[in-house]
C-alpha positions in Angstrom: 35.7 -42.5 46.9 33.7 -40.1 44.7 35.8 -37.6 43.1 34.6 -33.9 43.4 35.6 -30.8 41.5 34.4 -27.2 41.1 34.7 -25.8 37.4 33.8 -22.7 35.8 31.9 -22.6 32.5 30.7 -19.7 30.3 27.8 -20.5 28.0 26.2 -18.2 25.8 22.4 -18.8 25.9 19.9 -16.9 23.7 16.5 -15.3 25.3 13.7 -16.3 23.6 13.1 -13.0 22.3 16.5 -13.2 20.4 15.7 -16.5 19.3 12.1 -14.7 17.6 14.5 -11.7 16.2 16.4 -14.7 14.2 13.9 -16.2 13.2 11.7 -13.1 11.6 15.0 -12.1 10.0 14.6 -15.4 7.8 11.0 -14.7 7.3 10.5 -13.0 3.7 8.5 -10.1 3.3 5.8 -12.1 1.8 5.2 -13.8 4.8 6.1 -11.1 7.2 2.5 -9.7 7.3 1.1 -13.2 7.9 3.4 -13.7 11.3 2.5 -10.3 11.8 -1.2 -11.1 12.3 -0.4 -14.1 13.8 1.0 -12.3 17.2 -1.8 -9.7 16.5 -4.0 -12.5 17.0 -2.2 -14.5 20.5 -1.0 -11.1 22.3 -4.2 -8.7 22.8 -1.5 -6.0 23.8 -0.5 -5.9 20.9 -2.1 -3.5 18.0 -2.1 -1.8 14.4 -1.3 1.9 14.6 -4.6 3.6 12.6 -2.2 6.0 11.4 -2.0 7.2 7.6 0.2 4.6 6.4 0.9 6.9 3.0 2.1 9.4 5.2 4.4 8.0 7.3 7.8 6.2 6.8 9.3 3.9 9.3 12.4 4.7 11.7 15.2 2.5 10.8 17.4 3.6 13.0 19.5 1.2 15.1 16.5 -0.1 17.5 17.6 -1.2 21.3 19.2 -4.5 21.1 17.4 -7.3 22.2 19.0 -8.0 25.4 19.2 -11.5 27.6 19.4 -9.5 30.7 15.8 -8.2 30.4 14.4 -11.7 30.3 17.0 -12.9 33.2 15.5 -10.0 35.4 11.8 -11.1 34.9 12.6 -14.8 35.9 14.2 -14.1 38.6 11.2 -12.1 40.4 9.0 -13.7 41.9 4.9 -12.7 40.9 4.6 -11.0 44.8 7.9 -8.8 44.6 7.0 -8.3 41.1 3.5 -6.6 42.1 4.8 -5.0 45.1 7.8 -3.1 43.8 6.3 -1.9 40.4 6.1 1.7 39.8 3.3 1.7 37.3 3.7 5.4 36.0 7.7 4.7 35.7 6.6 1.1 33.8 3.9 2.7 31.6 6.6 5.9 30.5 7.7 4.4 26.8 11.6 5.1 26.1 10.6 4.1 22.6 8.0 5.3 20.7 5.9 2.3 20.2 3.2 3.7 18.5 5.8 3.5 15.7 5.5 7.1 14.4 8.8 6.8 12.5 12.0 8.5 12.5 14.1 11.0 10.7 17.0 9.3 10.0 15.8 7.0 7.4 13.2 9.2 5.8 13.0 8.3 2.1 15.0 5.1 2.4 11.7 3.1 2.5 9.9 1.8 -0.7 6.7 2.9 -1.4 3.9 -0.1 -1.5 5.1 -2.7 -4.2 2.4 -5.1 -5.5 3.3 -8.6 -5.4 4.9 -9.7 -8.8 2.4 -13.0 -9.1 3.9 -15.3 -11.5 1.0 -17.4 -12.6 1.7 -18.6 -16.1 3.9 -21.4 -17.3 6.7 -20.6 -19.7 4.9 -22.8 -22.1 1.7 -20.8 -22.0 3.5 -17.9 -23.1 4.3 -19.6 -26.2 0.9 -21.4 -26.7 -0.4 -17.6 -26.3 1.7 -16.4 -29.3 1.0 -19.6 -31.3 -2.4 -19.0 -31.3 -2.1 -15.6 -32.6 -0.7 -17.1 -35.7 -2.4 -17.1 -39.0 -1.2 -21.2 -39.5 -3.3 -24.2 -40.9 -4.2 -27.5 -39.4 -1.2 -29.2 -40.4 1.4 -26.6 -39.5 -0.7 -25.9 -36.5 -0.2 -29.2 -35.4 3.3 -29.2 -36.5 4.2 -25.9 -34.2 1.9 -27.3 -31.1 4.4 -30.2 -31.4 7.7 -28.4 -31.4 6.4 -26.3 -28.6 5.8 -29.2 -26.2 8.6 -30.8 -27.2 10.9 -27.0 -25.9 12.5 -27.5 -22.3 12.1 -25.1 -19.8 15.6 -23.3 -20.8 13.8 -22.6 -24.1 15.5 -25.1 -26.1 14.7 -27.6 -28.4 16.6 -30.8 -27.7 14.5 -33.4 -29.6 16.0 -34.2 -33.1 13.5 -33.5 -36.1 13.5 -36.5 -37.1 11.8 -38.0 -33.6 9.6 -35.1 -34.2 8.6 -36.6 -37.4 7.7 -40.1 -35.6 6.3 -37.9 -32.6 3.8 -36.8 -34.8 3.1 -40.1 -37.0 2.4 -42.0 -33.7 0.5 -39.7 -31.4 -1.3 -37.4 -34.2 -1.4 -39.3 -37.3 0.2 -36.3 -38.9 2.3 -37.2 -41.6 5.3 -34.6 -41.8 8.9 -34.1 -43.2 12.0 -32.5 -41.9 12.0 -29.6 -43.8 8.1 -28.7 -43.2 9.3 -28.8 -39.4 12.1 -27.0 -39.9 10.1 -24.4 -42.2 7.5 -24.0 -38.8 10.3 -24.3 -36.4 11.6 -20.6 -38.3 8.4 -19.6 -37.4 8.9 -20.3 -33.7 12.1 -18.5 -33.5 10.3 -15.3 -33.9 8.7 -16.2 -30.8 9.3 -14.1 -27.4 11.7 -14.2 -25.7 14.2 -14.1 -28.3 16.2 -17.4 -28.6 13.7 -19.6 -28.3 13.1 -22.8 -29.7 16.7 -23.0 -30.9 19.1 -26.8 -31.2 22.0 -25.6 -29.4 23.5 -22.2 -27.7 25.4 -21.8 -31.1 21.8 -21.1 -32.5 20.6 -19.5 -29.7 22.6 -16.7 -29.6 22.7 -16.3 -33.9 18.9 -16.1 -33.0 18.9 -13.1 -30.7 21.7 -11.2 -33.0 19.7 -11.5 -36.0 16.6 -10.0 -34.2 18.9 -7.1 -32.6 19.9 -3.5 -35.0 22.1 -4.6 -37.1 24.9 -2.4 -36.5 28.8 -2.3 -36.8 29.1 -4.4 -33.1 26.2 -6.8 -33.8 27.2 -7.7 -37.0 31.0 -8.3 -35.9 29.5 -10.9 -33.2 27.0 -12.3 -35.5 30.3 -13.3 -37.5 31.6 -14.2 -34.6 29.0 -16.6 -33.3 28.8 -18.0 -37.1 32.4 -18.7 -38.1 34.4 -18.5 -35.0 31.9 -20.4 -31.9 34.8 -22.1 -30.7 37.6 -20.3 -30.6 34.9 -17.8 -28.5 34.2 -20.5 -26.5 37.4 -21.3 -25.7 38.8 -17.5 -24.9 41.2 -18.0 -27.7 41.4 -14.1 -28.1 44.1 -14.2 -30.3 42.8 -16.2 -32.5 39.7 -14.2 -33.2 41.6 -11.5 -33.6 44.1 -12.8 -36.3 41.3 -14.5 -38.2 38.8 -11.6 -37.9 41.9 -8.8 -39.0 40.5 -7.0 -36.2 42.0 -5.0 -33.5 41.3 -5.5 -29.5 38.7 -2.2 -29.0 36.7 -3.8 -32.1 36.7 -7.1 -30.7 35.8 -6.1 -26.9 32.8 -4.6 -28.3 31.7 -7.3 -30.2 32.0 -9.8 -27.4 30.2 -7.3 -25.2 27.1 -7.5 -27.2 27.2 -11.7 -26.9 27.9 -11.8 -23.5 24.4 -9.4 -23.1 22.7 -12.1 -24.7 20.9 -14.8 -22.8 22.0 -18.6 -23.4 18.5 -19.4 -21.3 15.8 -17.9 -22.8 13.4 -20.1 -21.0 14.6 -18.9 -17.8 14.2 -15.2 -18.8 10.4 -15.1 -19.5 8.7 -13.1 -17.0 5.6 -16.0 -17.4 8.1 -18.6 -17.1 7.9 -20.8 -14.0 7.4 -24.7 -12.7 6.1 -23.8 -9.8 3.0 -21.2 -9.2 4.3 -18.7 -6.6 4.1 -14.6 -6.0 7.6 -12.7 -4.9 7.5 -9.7 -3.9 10.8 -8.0 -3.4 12.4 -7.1 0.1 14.4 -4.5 -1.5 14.6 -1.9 -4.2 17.9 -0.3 -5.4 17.4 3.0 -7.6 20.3 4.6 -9.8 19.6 8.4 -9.3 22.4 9.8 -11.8 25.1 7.8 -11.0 24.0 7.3 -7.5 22.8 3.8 -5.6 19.5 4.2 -3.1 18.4 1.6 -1.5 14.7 1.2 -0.5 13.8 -1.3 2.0 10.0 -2.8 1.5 8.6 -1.9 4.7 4.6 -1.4 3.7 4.0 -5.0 3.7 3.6 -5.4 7.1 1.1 -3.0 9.6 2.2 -0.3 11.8 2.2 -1.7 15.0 1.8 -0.2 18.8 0.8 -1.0 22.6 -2.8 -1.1 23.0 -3.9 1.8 24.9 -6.4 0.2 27.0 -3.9 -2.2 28.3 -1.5 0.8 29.4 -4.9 2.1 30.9 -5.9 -1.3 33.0 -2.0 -1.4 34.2 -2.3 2.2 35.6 -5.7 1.6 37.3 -4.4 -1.9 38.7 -1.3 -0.1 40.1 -3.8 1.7 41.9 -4.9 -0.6 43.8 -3.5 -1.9 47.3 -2.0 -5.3 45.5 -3.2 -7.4 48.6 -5.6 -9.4 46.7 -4.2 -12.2 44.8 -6.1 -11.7 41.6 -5.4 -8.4 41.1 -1.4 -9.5 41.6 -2.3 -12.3 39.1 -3.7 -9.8 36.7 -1.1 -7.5 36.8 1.5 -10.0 36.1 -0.6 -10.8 33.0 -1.1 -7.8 31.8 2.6 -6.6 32.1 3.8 -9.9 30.1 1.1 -9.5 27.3 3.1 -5.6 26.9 6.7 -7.0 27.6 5.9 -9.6 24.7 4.6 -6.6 22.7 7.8 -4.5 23.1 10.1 -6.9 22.7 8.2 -8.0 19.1 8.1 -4.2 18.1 11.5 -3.9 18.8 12.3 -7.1 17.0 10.4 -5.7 13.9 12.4 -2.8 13.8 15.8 -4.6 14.2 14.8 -6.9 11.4 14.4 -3.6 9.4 17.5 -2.3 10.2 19.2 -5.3 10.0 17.8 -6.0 6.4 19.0 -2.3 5.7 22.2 -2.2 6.7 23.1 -5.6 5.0 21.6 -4.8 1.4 23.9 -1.4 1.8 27.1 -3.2 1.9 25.9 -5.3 -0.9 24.9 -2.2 -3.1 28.9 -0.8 -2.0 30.6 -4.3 -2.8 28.8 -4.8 -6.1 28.3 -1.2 -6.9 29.6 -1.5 -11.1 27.4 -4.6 -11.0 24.1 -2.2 -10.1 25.0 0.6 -12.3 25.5 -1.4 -15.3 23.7 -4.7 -15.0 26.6 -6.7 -16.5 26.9 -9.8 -14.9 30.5 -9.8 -15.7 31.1 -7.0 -12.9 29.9 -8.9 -10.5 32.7 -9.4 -8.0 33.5 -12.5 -6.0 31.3 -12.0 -2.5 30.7 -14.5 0.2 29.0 -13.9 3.5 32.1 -12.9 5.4 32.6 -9.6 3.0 29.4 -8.7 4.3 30.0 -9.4 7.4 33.0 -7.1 8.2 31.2 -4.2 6.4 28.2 -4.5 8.5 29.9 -6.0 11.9 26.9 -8.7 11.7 27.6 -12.4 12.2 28.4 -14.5 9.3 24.8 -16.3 10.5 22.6 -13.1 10.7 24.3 -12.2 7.7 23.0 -15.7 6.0 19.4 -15.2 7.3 19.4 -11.7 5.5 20.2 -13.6 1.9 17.7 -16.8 2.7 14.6 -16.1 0.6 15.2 -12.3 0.0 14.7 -10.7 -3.3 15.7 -7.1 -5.0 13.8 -5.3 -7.4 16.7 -3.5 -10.1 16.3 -2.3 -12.7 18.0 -4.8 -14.6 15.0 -7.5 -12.9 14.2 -8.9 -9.5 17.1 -10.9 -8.1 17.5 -13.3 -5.3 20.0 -11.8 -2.8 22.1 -15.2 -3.4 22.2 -14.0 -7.1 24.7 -11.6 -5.5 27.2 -13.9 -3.8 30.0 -16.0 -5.7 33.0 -17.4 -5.0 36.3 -16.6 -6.5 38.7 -17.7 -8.4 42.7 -16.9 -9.0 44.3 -16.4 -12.5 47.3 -16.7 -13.6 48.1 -12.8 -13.6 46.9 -13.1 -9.9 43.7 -11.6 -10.8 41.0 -12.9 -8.8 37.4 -13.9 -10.7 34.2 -14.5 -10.0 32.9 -18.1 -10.5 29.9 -16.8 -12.3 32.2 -15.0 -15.1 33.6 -18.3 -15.4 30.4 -20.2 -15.6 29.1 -17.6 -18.4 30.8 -18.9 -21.0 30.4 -22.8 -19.9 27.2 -22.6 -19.3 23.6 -23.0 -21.1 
């Protein structure tokens, strides 16, 4: 005997037009205009504004949420009931301003247009660029062409001399000694960035002190770098401070000077990259005086509105008697094409706000970290911090991060650069990771 039961189930199901909005809040602005053109090109009701685009600035307000209900509604109508019991003047009567003419709200929280930051140069370029402007001979020539191919993309040099040496016997019948190379490599450690070319993070950072003004702090760490590496290394505090007869102020502000310097300066050239690729930032933060702005990169993608001739053949199809079948047919079509259109105008601004909102309640959590620059402020974030600021999902809060960049004025940052875990000291004092990894680290 078959067994029957009645049970209740609640799902949560997303619209497709939700399922779009996640999906553009992933896309980054670099290829937002591209997806842009792409539904320019598939819905014909669907249109750039001609407007000044100088002039105007975008509303990013809180749009109308995308809603499941709308789409349910549609579905369930059938194409006859549809066309009978449309009011076409009520339909064609925008609640939103679609033509995308911008709010007051956010006035002056958009960016103005930012040209793409194309990174199109290796980090070894950069270096064959300065070599050549060298006043060298053959031989050293072909002495500092070698030590330059033979610097990893961290800017160090982690091939002993005296490979180099054989390096250079076997592939370039240059016949060399250590201390020629050595005299050469000198040379390259003049190069940009500062650091380069150096054996070890020891050298590194005595590089980048001894090119710094040589004041009371630099010189302090340059001892400190020189005579005390591992005890710095290894936090040994005290130490430092009995060896170096020093007191805790003096000391503070020499570490502050080493932990400014960069242990990769391979990583910090602006021409520096393995792979060929143009970012252009999502966001811009501003310090005005002691105050945080936040920008959001808007001009990157088109106004966007619904085509006025569409509106037009709605009302003169809502004219007619809707008895014949093609004109029922043509209706239908023509209200989708503008329901499609809505629906990605409002998605476009929802992403806005979205992206907005988010970067805010970064700028709030890490707001010594964006006044100052030190990495050391940064405080331990995940995605649930921003989260409960925003009252986002943990998910739409993820999407935000993935592939986003912000212009500082420190440099242009991934999002993720933002986020680290944390860890508990013994004083109950909780870390970030990334403080932790500064001093490990190359």
């Amino acid at each position: 005997m078959l067994n029957q039961r009645l049970s209740q189930k609640m799902l949560q199901k997303l619209s497709p037009q939700q399922i779009q909005l996640m999906k553009l809040l992933q896309v980054p602005t670099a290829n937002l205009e591209q997806r842009i053109k792409e539904e320019l090109e598939i819905n014909p009701a669907l249109e750039e504004s001609i407007s000044d685009y100088d002039g105007e600035k975008e509303d990013l307000s809180e749009p109308e949420q995308i809603r499941d209900d709308d789409d349910e509604q549609y579905e369930s109508n059938s194409e006859d009931d549809f066309a009978d019991s449309l009011d076409v003047q009520e339909y064609t009567k925008d609640d939103t301003d679609y033509n995308n003419d911008g709010g007051d709200d956010y006035r002056g929280k958009e960016d103005k247009k930012t040209m793409p930051l194309a990174v199109g140069k290796t980090f070894h370029d950069f270096l064959d660029e300065q070599l050549h402007l060298l006043d060298l001979d053959e031989h050293e020539w072909q002495i500092a062409d070698q030590l330059i191919g033979s610097i990893d993309d961290d800017g160090y040099l982690r091939r002993e001399l005296d490979a180099i040496v054989d390096d250079l016997a076997f592939q370039k019948n240059v016949t060399t000694t250590v201390e020629e190379i050595e005299e050469v490599l000198r040379t390259i450690h003049r190069f940009d960035p500062s650091g380069v070319g150096a054996r070890n993070l020891q050298e590194c950072l005595q590089i980048q002190l001894e090119r710094k003004e040589q004041n009371a702090n630099v010189k302090l760490a340059l001892k400190i770098i020189n005579t005390q590496f591992d005890a710095f290394t290894k936090k040994h505090y005290d130490k430092l401070l009995k060896a170096l007869d020093i007191d805790e102020a003096t000391l503070k502000a020499a570490i502050d000077v080493i932990l400014h310097l960069n242990p990769k300066p391979g990583g910090a050239s602006e021409t520096s990259s393995v792979n060929h690729q143009t970012i252009i930032p999502d966001f811009t933060v501003e310090n005005n005086n002691g105050e945080l702005e936040v920008l959001l990169n808007g001009k990157n993608a088109p106004d966007l509105r619904i085509s006025d001739s569409f509106k037009e053949m709605l009302t003169s199809y809502g004219k007619g008697s809707m008895k014949d079948k093609k004109q029922k047919e043509a209706l239908v079509f023509i209200k989708q094409k503008i329901d499609s259109a809505k629906w990605f105008i409002d998605a476009i601004k929802q992403r806005q706000h979205t992206l907005f909102v988010t970067m805010e309640a970064i700028v709030f959590f890490q707001k010594e970290y964006f006044l100052t620059g030190d990495e050391m402020k940064l405080r331990p974030m995940i995605l649930k911090d921003i989260a409960e600021i925003t009252s986002l999902d943990i998910s739409t809060v993820s999407r935000v991060a993935n592939s986003k960049y912000c212009q500082t004025e420190f440099g242009v940052f991934s999002l993720k650069h933002f986020f680290s875990e944390g860890l508990q000291m013994e004083g109950g004092e909780e870390v970030s990771t990334r403080e932790v990894k500064k001093f490990w680290k190359i």
